[in-house]
N, C-alpha and C positions, 0 to 999 in steps of 0.2 A: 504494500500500500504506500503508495506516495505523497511524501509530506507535501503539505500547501503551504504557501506566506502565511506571517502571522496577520491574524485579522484586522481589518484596518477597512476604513473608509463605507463604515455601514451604511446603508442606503435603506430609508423605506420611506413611504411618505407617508405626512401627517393623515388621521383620519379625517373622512372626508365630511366637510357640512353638509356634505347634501347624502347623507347617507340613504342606506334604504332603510324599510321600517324595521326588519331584523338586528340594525345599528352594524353591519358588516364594512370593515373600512375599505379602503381603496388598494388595489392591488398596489404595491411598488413595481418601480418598472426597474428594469435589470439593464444595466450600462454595457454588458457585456452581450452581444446576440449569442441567441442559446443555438446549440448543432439541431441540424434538420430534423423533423422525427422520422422512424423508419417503421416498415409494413411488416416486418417479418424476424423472428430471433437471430434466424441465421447472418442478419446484416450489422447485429452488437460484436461488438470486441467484448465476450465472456468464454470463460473456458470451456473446452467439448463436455466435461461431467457436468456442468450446468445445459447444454444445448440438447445432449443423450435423456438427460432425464425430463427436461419440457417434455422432450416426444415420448417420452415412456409415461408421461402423466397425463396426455393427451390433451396438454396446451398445444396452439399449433398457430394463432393468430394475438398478436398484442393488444391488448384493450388500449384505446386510446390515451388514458393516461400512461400505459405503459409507456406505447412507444413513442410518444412524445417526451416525458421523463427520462426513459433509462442511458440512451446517448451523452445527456449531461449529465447524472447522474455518474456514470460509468467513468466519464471524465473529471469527478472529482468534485463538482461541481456543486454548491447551495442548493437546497432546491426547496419549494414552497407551492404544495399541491392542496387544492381544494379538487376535493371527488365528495360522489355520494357513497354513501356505503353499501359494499356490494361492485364497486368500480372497477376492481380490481388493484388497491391500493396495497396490498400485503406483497404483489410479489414485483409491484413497483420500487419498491425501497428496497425489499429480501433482495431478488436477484442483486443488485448492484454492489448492496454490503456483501456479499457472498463471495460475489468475483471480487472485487478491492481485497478483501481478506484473505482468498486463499492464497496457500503458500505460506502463510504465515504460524507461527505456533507462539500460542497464550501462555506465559508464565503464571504460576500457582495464585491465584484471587487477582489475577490484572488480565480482566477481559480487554478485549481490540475493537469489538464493536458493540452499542446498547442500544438497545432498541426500547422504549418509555411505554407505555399502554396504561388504560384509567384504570380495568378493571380484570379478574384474576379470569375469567372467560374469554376476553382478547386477550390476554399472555398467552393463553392455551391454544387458543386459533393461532393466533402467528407462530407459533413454534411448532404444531402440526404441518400449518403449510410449508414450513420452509425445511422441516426436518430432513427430506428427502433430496432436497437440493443440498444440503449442507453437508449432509453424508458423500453426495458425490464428490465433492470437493474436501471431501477429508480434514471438515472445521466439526468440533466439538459446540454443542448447545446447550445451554443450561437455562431455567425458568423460574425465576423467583415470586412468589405471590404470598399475600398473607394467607392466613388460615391452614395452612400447610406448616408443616415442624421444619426450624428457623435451621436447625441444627443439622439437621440433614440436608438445607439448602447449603449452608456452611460450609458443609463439607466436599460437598461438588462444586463448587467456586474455590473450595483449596486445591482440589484435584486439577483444574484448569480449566475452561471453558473459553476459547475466542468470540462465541455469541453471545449475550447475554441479555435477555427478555423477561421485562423486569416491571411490577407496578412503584410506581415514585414511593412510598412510605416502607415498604420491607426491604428495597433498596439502601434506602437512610437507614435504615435498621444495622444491615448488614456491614456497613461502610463505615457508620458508628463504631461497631463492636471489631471493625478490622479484620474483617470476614472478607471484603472487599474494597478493591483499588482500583482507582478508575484514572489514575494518570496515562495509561497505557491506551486508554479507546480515541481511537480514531476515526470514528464511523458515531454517528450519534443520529438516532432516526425519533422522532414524538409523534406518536401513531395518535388520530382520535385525540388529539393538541385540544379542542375547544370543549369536550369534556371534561379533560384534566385539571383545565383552569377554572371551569365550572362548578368542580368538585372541590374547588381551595388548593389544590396543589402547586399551585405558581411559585410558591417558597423554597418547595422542595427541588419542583424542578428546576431551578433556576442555581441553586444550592449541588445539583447533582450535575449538571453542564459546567458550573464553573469550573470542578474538579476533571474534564478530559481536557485533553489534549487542546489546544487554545488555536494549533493551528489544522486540528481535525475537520472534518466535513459534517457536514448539519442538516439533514432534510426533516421536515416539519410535512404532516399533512393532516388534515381536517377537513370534515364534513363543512364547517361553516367556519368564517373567519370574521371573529369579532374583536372587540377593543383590546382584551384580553391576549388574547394572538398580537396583534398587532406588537403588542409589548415585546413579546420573545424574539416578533420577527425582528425590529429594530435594535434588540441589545445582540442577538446573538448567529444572526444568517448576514453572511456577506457574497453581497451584491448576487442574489439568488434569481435561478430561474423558477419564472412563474409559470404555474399551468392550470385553467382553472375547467373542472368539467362539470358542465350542467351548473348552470348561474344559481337556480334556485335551491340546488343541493337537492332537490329529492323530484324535481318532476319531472317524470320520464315517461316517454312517448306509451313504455309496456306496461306500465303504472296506472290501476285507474285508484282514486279519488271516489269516495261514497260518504255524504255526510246524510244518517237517518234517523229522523226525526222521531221519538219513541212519546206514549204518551204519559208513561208516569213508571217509576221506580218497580211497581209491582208485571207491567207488560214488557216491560227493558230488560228484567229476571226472565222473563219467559223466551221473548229473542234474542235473547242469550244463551240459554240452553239450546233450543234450536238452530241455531248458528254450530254451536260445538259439537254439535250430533252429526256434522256434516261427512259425507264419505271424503274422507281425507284430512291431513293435518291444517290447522291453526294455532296462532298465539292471538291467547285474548289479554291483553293488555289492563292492568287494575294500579290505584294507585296503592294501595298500602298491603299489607303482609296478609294480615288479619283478612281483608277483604279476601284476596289472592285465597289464602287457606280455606275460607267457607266457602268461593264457589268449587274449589275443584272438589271437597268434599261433595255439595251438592250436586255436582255434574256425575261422578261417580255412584250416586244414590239412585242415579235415575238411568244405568247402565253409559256413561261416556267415558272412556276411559282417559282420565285425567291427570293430572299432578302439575304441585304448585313449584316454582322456581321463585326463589325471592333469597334477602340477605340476611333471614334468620337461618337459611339454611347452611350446615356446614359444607364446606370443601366438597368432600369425597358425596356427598348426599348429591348436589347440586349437579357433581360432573357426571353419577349416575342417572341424574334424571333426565339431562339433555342425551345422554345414550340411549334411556329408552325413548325419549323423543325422536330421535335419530332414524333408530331400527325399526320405527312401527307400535310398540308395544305402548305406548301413549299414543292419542291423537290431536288432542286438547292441551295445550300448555297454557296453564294459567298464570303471567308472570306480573311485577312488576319492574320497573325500569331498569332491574341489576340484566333483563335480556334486553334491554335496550341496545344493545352494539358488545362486537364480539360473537353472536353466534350466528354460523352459516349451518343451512339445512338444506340439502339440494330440494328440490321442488314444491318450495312450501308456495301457495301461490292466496295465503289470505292471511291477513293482519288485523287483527279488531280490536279497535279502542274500547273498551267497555266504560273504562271511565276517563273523559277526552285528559290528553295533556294540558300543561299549564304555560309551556314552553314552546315554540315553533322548532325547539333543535331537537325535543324529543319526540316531537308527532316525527320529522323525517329518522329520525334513526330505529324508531319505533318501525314505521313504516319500511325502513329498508331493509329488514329478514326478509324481506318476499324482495317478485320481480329481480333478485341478485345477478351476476356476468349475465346479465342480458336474456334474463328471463323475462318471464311476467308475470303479473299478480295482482289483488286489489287490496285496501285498506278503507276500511269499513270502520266508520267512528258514529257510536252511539249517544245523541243529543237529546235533552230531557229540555224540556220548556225554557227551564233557568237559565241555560245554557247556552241558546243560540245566541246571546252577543259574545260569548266569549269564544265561542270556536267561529263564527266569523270571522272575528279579526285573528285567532290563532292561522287561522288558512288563510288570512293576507299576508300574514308576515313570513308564512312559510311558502309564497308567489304558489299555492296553490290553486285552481279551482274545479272543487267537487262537486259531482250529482249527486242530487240533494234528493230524497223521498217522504217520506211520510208513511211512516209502517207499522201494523201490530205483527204479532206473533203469527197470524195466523195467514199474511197476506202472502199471495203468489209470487209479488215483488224481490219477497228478502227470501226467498227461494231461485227467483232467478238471479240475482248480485250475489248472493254469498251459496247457496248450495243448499240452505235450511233446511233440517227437517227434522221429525218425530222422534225423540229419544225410545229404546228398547222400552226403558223402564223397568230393567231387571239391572241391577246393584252387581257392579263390577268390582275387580279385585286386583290392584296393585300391588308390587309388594316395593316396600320403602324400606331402603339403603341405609342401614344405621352409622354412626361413625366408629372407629373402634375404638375409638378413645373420645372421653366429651374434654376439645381440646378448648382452652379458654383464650379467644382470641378475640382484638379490638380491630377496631377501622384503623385503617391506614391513617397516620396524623393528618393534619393539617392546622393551616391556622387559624389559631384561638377553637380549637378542638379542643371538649370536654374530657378531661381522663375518663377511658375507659373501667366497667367495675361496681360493682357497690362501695367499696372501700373507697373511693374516688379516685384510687392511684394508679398509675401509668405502668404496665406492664413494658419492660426496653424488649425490641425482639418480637413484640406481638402481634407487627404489623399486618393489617387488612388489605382492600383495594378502597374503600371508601364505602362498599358496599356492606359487607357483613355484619352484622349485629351486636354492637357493642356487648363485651361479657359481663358475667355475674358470678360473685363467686370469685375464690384464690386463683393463685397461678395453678396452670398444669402444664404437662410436658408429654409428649407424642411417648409409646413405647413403657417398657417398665425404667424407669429414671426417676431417681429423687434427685432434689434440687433447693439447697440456700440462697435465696439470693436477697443481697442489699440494695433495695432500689435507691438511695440516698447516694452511696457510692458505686453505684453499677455493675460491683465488683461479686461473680459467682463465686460461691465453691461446691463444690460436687458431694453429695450425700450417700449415704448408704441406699442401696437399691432398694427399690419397696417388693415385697414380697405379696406372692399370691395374685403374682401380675397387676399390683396395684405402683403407679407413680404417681408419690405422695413430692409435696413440695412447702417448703416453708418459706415466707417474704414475710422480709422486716423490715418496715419505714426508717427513712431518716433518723426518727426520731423516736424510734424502738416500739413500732406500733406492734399488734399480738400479732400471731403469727395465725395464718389459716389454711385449711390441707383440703385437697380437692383430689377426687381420686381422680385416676384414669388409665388407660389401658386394658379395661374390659372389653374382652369380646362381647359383644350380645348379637346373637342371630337376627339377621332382619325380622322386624315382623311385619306384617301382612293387615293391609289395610282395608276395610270396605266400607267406602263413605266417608274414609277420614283425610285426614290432611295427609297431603303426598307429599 
């Protein structure tokens, strides 16, 4: 990978007054002309185990961002991409880190390239997708996320990793405790940039940029590009090529738009269920957990086979649930916003708001699980009386415009738009993915974030994506392990193993608070669900 000058002479331009209603500033314009884009992989300068394995994955055509991106990219080059999601933005940035990096080998905790993501389901998507390229080229991966055992990430950032695919708060975790080194990255990618800043993470990231390489490369991409963005691009991208696809970020020609008028809370439950009983998969979209959890119980009561995705769920629960979502054996995903971005489903071709966004950035990334590389699909949002000024203007600001209906449960309409129709009504039977351990894990920091806990204190190490449910209850730790530790002075010491497969843990405040033991590392066999929360 080839050094660049050090950075100098940043360029972006002031945000614009005349913005549009989403407040998206003004592209910067790039001083330097960016290289031509090209039609085909075989016209990039990357190595044959990148070119062998497109064709064996049966890439065969660059999506526009691609191959407008990777040329510059591949040369080294800033880059500053607004796509929708679904654009093909993962192996816009992956291919180019990939080629720059190979040949090269990571010293013990000093990864070469980082790649930032908001939440612990895009770390996973991106390092799925790129696993198979990065094998061809003989770079080592590694994925950091909260909710996952800190210690085991640890240790495969000491063993070496050249990629590194990371949420901003378990990263500061890691780099904190000298787990990992980041002078060595030369490659620095912020996937889903206008979430993260969304989420409060501007601190951290900003904090974990300052530490690579100063004369490293930077590509930045996002769904939408707001004031927030703006910031990053003007402190830390020089003189970047811009690429922007699909102005409004989410309306696309395979995309249809349905806003349906329901006429009160009690027939909205009803074309709700009838929607989800549809032959083939959906995500219904809810805002809160609790909500999430009672319908998919419900839908499951009335034979739809369901399960809830949200941030009280743990880790390993979450990632089995999107696999059975995957394979079939769900139809119904009941989520809310933690499946906002991050998961791909090939053929999923319907999206429903059940309860509308508040955001215009989350109706489109809501929206863009369907219609994905150039599918299609519809997104269907449920409007209650109260409601239609506010999703009005939600779909101005997201330069939407949707056909609009007026529907109950029973009408022929929301059987030809969405698929509706009659549940079994015979009580189906999930079975729910226990953790093996009930691990005690907080949200990823941010600023002016509440310590995680009832005790009120800060577990160091226990970082989340932003998503996960702050904990309750003492420390615990993944596996049979005891564990002291000072949160005053940061400083562990290792305890006697707990017996009978229990890891017991003792924290002591600053200030010699009591100590409180939490088990964990029980098995318990899944158990089996009818009607309940998935």
């Amino acid at each position: 990978m080839s050094r660049r000058p050090q950075k100098s002479n940043r360029r972006a331009s002031s945000p614009s007054p005349s913005a549009s209603p989403s407040k998206e500033f003004r592209l910067p314009e790039s001083t330097t002309p960016a290289l031509p884009a090209v039609e085909d992989f075989a016209d990039l300068d990357m190595p044959a185990g990148l070119l062998k394995t497109l064709t064996a994955q049966g890439v065969t055509t660059p999506f526009p961002i691609q191959g407008a991106t990777l040329p510059n990219s591949l040369a080294g080059r800033d880059l500053l991409g607004r796509g929708r999601t679904g654009s093909g933005k993962t192996l816009a940035f992956g291919l180019a880190l990939l080629a720059r990096t190979s040949g090269l080998r990571a010293q013990p905790k000093a990864p070469l390239a980082l790649v930032l993501v908001p939440t612990r389901e895009l770390a996973q998507q991106v390092t799925d997708a790129l696993t198979p390229y990065a094998t061809a080229v003989n770079l080592r991966m590694a994925t950091v996320v909260g909710g996952l055992s800190i210690t085991k990430q640890a240790a495969t950032l000491r063993r070496g990793a050249e990629v590194l695919v990371a949420t901003p708060g378990r990263l500061n975790d890691l780099v904190e405790r000298g787990d990992c080194v980041l002078g060595q990255v030369g490659i620095t990618v912020l996937d889903e940039a206008d979430q993260m800043t969304d989420m409060g993470f501007l601190p951290q990231i900003t904090k974990l940029i300052q530490q690579v390489r100063p004369d490293g490369q930077r590509m930045l991409f996002s769904a939408t590009l707001d004031r927030n963005i703006d910031r990053l691009v003007q402190r830390f991208l020089t003189d970047p090529v811009v690429h922007s696809v699909d102005p409004s970020a989410g309306a696309v020609t395979t995309m249809e738009h349905h806003v349906l008028h329901v006429l009160d809370e009690t027939d909205k439950k009803a074309v709700t269920t009838r929607i989800a009983a549809r032959d083939g998969r959906v995500i219904l979209f809810l805002d809160t957990k609790r909500s999430a959890d009672r319908l998919a119980k419900r839908l499951l009561s009335v034979g739809v086979r369901a399960a809830a995705l949200h941030g009280g769920r743990s880790q390993p629960q979450r990632n089995r649930t999107l696999e059975q979502f995957k394979n079939g054996q769900v139809t119904a995903l009941v989520a809310t916003n933690v499946a906002a971005r991050g998961i791909h489903v090939d053929d999923l071709d319907l999206v429903v708001n059940v309860d509308p966004p508040t955001d215009h950035k989350d109706y489109l990334h809501r929206g863009g699980r369907t219609a994905r590389a150039g599918g299609s699909g519809s997104v269907v949002t449920l409007v209650l009386p109260d409601q239609k000024r506010e999703v009005t203007r939600l779909m101005s600001d997201a330069g939407i415009r949707p056909r609009t209906a007026r529907v109950t449960s029973s009408d022929a309409a929301l059987t030809t738009i969405t698929g509706a129709r009659e549940p079994s009504g015979v009580a189906v039977t999930i079975e729910v993915p226990q953790p093996t351990a009930p691990a005690a894990s907080r949200p990823d920091r941010k600023a002016g974030a509440k310590p995680a806990g009832r005790s009120g204190r800060r577990r160091r190490g226990g970082g989340g994506d932003g998503q996960a449910q702050a904990a309750t209850g003492g420390a615990t730790r993944a596996g049979s392990e005891g564990a002291t530790r000072r949160t005053g002075a940061g400083k562990a010491k290792s305890g006697a193993p707990a017996t009978g497969g229990r890891a017991s843990a003792t924290r002591r405040s600053a200030a010699g608070g009591t100590a409180s033991r939490a088990s964990g590392g029980r098995r318990t066999a899944p158990r089996r669900a009818t009607g309940g929360a998935a």
